[in-house]
DRENBANU-588702 format. One record per residue: x, y, z of N, C-alpha, C in turn; residue in three letters. Coordinates in Angstrom, 2 decimals. Layout:
BEGIN
{{X,Y,Z},{X,Y,Z},{X,Y,Z},'Ala'}
...
This chain:
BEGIN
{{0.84,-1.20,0.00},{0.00,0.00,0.00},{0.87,1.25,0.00},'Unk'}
{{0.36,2.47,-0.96},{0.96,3.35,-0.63},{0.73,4.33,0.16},'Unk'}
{{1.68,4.77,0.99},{1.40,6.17,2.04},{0.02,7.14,1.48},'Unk'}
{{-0.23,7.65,0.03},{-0.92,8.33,-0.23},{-2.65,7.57,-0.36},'Unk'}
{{-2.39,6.02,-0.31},{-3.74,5.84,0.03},{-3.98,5.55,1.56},'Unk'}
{{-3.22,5.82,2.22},{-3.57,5.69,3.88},{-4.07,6.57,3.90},'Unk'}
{{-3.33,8.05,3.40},{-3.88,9.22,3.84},{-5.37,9.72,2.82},'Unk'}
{{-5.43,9.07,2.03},{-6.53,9.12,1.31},{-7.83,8.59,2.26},'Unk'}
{{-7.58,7.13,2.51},{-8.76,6.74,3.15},{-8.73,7.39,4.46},'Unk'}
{{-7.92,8.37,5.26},{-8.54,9.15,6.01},{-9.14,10.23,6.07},'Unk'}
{{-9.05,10.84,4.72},{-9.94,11.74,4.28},{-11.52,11.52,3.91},'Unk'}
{{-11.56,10.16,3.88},{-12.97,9.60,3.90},{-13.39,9.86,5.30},'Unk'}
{{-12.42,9.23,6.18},{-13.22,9.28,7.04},{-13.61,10.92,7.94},'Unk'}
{{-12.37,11.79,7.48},{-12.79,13.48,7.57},{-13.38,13.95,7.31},'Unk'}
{{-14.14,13.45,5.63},{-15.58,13.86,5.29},{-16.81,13.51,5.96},'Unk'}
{{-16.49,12.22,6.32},{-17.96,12.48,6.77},{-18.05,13.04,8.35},'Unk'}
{{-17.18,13.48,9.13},{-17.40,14.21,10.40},{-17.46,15.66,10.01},'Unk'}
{{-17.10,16.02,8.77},{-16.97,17.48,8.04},{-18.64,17.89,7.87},'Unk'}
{{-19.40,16.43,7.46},{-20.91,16.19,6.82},{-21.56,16.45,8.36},'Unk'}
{{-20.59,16.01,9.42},{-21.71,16.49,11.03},{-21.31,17.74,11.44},'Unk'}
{{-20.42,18.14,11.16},{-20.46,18.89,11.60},{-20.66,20.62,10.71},'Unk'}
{{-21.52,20.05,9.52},{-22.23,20.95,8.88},{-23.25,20.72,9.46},'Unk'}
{{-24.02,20.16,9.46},{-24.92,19.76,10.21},{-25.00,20.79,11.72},'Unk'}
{{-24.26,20.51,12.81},{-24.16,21.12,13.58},{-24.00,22.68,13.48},'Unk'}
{{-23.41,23.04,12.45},{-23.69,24.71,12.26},{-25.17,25.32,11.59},'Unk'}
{{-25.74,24.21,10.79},{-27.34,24.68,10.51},{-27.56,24.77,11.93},'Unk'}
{{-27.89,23.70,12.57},{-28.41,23.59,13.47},{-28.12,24.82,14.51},'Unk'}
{{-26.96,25.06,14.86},{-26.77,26.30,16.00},{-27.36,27.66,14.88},'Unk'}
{{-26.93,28.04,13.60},{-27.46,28.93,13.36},{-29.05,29.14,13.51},'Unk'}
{{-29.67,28.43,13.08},{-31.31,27.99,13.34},{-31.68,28.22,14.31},'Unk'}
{{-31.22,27.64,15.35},{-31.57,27.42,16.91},{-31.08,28.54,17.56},'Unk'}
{{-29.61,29.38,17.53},{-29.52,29.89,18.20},{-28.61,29.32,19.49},'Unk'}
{{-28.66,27.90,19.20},{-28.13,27.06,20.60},{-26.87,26.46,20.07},'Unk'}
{{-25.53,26.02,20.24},{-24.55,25.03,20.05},{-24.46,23.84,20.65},'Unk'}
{{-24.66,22.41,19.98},{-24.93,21.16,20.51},{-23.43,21.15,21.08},'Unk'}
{{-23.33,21.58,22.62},{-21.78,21.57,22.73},{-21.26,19.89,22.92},'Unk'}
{{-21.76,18.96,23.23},{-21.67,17.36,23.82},{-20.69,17.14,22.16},'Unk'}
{{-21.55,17.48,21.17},{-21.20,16.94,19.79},{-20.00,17.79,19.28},'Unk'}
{{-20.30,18.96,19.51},{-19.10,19.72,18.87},{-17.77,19.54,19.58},'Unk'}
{{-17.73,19.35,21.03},{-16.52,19.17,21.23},{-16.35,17.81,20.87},'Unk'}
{{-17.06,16.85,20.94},{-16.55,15.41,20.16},{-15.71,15.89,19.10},'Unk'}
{{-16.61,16.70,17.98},{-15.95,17.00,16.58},{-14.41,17.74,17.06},'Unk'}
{{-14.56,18.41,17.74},{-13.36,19.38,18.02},{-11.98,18.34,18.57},'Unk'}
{{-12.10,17.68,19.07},{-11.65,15.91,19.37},{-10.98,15.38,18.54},'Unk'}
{{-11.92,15.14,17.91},{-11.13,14.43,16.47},{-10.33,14.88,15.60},'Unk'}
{{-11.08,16.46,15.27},{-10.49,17.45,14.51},{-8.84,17.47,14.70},'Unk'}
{{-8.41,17.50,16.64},{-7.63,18.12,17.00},{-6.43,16.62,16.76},'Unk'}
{{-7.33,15.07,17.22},{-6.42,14.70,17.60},{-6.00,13.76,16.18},'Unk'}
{{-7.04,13.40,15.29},{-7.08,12.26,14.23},{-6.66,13.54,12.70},'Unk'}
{{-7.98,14.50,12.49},{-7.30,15.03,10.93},{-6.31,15.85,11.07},'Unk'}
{{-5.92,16.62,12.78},{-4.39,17.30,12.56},{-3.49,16.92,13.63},'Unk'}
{{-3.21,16.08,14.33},{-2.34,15.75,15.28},{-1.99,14.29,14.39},'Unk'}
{{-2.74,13.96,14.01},{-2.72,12.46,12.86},{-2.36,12.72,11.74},'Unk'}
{{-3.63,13.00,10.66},{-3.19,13.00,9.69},{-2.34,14.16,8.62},'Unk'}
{{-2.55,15.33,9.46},{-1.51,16.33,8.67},{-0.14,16.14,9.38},'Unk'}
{{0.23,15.98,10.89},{1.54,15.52,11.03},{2.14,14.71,10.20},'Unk'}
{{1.10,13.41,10.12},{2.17,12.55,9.20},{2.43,13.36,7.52},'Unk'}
{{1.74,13.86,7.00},{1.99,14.89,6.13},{3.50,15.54,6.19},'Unk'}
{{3.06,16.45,7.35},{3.53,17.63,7.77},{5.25,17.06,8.09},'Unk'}
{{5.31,15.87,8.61},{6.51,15.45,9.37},{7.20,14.51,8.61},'Unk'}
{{6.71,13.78,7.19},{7.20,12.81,6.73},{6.84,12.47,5.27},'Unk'}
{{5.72,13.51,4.56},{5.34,12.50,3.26},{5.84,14.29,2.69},'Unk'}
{{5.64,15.53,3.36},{5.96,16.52,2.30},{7.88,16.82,1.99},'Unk'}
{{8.39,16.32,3.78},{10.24,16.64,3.69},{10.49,15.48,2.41},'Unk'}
{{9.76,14.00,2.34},{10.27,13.20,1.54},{10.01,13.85,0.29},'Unk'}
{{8.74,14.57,-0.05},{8.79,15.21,-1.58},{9.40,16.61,-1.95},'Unk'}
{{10.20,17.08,-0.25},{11.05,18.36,-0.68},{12.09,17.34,-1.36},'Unk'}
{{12.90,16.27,-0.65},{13.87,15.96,-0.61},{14.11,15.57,-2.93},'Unk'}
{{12.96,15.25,-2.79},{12.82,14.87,-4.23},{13.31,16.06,-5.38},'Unk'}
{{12.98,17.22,-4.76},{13.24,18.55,-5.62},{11.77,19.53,-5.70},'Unk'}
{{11.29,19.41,-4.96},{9.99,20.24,-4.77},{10.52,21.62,-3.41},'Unk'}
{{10.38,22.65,-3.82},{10.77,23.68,-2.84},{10.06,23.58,-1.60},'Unk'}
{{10.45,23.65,-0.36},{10.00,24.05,0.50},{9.17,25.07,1.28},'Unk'}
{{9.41,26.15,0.59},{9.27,27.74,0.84},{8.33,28.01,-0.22},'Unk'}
{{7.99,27.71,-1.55},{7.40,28.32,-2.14},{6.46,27.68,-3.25},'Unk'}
{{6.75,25.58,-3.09},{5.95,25.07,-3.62},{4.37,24.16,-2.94},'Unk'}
{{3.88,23.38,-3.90},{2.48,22.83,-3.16},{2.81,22.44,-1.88},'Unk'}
{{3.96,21.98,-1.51},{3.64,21.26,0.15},{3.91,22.61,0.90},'Unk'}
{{4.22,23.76,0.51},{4.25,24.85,1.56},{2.81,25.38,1.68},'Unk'}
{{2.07,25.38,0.41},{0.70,26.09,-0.10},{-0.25,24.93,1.37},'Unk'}
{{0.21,23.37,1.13},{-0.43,22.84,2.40},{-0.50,22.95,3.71},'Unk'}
{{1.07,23.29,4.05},{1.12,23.72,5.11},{0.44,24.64,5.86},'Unk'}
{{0.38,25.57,4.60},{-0.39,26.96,5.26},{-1.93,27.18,4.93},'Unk'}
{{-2.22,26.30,4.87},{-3.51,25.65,4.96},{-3.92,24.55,6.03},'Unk'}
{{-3.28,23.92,6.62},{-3.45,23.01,7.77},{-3.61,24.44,8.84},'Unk'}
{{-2.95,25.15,8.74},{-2.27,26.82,9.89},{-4.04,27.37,9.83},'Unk'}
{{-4.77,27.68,8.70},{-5.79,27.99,8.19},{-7.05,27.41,9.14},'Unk'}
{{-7.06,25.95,8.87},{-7.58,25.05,9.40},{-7.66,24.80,11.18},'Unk'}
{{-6.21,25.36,11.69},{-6.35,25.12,12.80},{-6.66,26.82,13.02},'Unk'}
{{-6.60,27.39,13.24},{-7.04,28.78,13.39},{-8.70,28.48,13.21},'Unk'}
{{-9.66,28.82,12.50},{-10.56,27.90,12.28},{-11.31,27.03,13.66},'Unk'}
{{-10.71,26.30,14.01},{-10.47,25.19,15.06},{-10.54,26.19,16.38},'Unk'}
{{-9.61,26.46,16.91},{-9.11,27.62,17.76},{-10.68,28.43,17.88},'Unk'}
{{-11.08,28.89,16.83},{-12.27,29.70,16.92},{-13.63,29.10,17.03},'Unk'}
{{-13.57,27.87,17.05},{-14.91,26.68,16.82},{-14.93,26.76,18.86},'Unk'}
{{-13.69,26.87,19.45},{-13.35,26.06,20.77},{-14.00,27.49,21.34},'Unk'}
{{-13.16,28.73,20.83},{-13.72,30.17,21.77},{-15.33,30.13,21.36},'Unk'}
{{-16.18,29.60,20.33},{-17.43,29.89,20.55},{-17.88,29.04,21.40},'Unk'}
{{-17.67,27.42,21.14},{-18.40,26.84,22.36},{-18.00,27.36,23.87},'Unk'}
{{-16.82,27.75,24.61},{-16.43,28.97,25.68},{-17.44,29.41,25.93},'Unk'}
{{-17.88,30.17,24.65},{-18.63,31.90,25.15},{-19.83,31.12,25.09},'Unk'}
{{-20.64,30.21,24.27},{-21.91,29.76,24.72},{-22.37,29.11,25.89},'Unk'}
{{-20.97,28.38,26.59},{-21.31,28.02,28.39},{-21.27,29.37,29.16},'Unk'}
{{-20.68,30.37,28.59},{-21.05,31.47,29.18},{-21.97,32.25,29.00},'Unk'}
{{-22.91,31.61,28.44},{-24.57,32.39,28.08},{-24.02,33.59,27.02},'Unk'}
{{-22.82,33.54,26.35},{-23.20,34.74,25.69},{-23.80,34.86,24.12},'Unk'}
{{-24.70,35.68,23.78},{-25.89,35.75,22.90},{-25.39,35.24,21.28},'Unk'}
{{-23.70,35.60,21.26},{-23.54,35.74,19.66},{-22.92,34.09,19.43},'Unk'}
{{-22.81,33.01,20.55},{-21.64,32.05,20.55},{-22.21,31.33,19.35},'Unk'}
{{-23.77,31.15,19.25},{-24.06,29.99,18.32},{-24.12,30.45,17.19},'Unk'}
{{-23.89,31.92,16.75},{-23.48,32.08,15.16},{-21.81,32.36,14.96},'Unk'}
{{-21.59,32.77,15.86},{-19.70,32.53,15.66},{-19.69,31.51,15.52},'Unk'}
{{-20.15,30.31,16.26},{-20.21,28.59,16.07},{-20.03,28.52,14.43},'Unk'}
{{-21.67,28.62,13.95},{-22.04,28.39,12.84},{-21.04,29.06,11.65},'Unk'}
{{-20.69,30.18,11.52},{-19.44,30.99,10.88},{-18.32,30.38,10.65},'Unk'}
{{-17.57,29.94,11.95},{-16.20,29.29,12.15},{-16.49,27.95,11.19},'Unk'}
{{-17.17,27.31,11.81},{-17.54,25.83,11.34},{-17.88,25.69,9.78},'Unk'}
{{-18.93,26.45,9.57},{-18.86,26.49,7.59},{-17.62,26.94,7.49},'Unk'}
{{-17.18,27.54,7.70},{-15.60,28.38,6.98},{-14.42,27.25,6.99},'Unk'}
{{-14.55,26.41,7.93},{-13.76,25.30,7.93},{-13.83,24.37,7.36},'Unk'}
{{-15.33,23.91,7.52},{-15.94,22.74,6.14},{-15.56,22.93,4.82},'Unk'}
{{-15.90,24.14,4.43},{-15.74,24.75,3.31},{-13.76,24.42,2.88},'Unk'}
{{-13.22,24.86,3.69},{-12.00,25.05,3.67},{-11.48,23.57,3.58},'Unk'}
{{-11.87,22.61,4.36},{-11.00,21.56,4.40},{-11.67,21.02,3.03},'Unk'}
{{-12.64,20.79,2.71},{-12.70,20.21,1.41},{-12.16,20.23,0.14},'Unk'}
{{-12.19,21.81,0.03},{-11.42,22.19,-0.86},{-9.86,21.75,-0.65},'Unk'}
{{-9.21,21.63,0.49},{-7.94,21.47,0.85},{-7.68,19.67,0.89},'Unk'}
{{-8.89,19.08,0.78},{-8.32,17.44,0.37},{-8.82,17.37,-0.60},'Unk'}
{{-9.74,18.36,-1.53},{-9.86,17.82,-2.79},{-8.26,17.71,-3.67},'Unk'}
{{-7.46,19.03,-3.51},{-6.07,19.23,-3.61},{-5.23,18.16,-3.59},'Unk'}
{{-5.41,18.19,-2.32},{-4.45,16.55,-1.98},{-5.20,15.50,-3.11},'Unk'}
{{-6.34,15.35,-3.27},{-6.38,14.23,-3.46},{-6.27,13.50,-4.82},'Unk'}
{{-6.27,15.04,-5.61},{-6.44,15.19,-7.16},{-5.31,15.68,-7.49},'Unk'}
{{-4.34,16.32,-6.84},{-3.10,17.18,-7.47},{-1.94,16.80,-6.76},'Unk'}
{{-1.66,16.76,-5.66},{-0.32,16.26,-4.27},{-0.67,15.16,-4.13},'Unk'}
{{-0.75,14.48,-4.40},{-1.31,12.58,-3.96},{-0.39,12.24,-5.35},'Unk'}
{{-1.40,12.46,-6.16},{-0.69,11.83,-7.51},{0.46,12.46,-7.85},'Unk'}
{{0.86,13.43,-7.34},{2.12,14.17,-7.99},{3.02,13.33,-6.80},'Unk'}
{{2.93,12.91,-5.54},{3.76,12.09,-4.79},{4.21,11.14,-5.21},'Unk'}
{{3.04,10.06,-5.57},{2.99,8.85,-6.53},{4.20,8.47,-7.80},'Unk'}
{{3.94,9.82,-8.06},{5.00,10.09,-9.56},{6.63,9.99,-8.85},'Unk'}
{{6.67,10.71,-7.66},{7.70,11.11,-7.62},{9.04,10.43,-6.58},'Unk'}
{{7.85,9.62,-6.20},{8.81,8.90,-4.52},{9.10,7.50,-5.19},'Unk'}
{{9.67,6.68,-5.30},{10.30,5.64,-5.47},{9.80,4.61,-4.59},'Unk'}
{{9.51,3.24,-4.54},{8.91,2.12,-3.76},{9.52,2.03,-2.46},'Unk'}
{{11.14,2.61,-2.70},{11.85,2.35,-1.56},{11.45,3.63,-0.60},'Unk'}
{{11.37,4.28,-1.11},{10.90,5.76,-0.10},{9.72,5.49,0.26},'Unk'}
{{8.84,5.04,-0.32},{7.40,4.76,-0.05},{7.29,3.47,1.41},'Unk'}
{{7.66,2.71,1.33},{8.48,1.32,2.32},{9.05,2.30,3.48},'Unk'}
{{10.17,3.15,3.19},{10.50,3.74,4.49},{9.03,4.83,5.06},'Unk'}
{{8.59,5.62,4.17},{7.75,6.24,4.90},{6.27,5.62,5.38},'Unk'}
{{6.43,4.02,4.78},{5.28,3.40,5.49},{5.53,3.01,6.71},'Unk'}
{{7.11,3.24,7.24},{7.11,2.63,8.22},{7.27,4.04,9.22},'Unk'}
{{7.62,5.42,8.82},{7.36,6.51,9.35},{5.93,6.74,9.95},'Unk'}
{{4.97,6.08,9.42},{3.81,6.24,9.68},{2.95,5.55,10.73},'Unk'}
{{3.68,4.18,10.40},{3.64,3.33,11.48},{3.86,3.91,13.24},'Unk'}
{{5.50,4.03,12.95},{5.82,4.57,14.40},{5.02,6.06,14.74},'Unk'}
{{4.75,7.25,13.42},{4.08,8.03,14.01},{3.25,7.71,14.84},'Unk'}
{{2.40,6.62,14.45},{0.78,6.37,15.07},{1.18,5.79,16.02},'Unk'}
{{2.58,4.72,16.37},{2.34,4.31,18.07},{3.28,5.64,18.96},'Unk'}
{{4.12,6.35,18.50},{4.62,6.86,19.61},{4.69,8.16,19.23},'Unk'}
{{4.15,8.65,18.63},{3.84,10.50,18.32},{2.25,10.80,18.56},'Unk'}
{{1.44,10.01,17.97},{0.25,10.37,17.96},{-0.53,9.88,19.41},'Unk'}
{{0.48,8.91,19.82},{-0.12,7.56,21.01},{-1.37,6.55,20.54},'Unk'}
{{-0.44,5.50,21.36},{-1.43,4.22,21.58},{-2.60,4.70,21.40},'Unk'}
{{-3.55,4.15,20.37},{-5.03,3.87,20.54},{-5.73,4.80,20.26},'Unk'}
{{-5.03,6.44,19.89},{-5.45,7.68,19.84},{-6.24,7.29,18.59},'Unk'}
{{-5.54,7.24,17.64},{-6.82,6.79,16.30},{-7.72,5.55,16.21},'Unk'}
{{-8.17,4.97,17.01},{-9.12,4.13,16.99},{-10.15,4.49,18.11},'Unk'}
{{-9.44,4.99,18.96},{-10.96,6.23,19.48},{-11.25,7.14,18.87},'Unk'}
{{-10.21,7.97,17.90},{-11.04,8.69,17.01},{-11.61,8.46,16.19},'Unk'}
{{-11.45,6.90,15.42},{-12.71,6.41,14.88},{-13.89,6.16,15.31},'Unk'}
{{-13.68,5.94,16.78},{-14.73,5.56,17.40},{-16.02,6.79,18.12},'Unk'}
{{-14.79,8.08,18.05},{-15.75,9.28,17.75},{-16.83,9.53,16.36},'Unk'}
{{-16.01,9.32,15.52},{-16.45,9.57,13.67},{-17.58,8.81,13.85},'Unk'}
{{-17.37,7.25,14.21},{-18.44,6.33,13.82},{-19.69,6.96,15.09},'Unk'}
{{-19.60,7.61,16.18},{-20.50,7.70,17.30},{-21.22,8.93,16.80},'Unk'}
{{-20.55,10.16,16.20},{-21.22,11.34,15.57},{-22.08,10.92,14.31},'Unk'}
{{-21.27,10.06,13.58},{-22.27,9.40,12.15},{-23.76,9.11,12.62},'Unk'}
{{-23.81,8.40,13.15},{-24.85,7.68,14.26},{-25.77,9.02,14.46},'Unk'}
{{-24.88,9.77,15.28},{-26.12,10.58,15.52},{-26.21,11.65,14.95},'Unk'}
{{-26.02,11.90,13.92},{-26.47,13.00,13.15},{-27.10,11.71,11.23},'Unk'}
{{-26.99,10.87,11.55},{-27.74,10.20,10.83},{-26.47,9.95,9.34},'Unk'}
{{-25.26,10.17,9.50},{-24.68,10.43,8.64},{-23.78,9.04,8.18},'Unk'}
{{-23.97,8.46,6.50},{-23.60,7.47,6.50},{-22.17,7.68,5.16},'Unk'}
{{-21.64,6.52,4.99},{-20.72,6.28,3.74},{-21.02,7.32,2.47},'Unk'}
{{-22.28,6.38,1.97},{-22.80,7.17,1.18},{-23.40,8.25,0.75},'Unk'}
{{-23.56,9.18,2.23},{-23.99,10.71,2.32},{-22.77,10.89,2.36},'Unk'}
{{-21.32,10.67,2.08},{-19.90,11.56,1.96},{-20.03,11.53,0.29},'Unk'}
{{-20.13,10.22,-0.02},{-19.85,9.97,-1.48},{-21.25,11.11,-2.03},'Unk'}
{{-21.96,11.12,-2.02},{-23.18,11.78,-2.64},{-22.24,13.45,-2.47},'Unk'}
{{-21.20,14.03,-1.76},{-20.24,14.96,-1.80},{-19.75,14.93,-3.08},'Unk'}
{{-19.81,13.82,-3.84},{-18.82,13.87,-4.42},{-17.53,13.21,-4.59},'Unk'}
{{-17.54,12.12,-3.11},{-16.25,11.79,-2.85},{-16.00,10.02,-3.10},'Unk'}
{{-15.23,9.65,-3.36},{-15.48,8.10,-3.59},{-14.56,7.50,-2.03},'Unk'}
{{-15.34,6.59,-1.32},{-14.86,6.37,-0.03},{-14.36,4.93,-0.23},'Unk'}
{{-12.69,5.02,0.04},{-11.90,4.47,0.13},{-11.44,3.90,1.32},'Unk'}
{{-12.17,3.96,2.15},{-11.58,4.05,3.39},{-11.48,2.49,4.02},'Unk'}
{{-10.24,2.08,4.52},{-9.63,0.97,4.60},{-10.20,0.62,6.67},'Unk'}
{{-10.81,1.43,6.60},{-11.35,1.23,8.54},{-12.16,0.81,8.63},'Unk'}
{{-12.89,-0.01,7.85},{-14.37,-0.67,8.30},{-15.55,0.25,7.87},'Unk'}
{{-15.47,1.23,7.79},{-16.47,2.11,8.06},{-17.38,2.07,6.41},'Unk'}
């Protein structure tokens, strides 16, 4: 298997918590209220599976291997990603100060909610459609079987001793618990648009 379909089939599984947690911004805009139980789940996952997970291993091992190839650092696509994960967590950061201000009764939290949260949906999609259509396959082209072998095994150790034991299989076990309850299945990601690859059961 290659590194770029690991990280592929976790973008399946990013879409569809992307699909609840659109969901969750109708809903607070509508209501007025932020389902905080759910959003910090989402905020959870966000923090610990699509960027403590899957953009580290990015970030720490699949973009230095495609500087190393001859891709700039400073001024080509894996920098344009970088500063888009930065995007993303900022974003994030602002999802956490609205749920804050809504345990603090204050009036504006569940449309800052709703604001932050589309702006991020919006954002990450567009940012793995990228990956998934333009930096995926341009990796593919460019890394060699043997680089691919070492950084499968970069990925490996990321997930037991950077990311920790078990951290991504409770965050599946978040994805699959929000699916559930916001009614959200496989095929409401793919009806996105997206073809789900995803190698987790799901």
């Amino acid at each position: 298997m290659r590194t770029t379909e690991i990280l592929m089939s976790e973008h399946r599984v990013i879409e569809r918590v992307l699909l609840c947690l659109d969901a969750m911004a109708e809903s607070a805009f509508k209501k007025g209220t932020i389902d905080v139980p759910s959003a910090r789940d989402a905020l959870e996952f966000l923090r610990t599976f699509a960027d403590g997970c899957h953009h580290m291993k990015e970030e720490s091992r699949l973009f230095p291997a495609m500087e190393r190839c001859g891709l700039p650092a400073d001024a080509g696509p894996t920098s344009v990603m970088r500063h888009e994960h930065e995007i993303g967590r900022a974003h994030i950061r602002k999802m956490a100060e609205a749920i804050e201000a809504s345990e603090r009764g204050e009036a504006r939290a569940a449309d800052m909610f709703a604001f932050e949260a589309r702006g991020f949906v919006d954002h990450l999609r567009d940012h793995i459609a990228k990956e998934d259509q333009i930096l995926f396959p341009m990796a593919d082209r460019m890394l060699s079987g043997a680089v691919q072998d070492e950084l499968l095994r970069g990925f490996e150790h990321a997930e037991a001793h950077e990311v920790g034991a078990g951290a991504h299989e409770r965050c599946l076990a978040i994805a699959d618990t929000l699916c559930k309850r916001f009614g959200i299945s496989a095929e409401a990601a793919q009806a996105k648009g997206h073809q789900c690859s995803c190698s987790h059961g799901h």
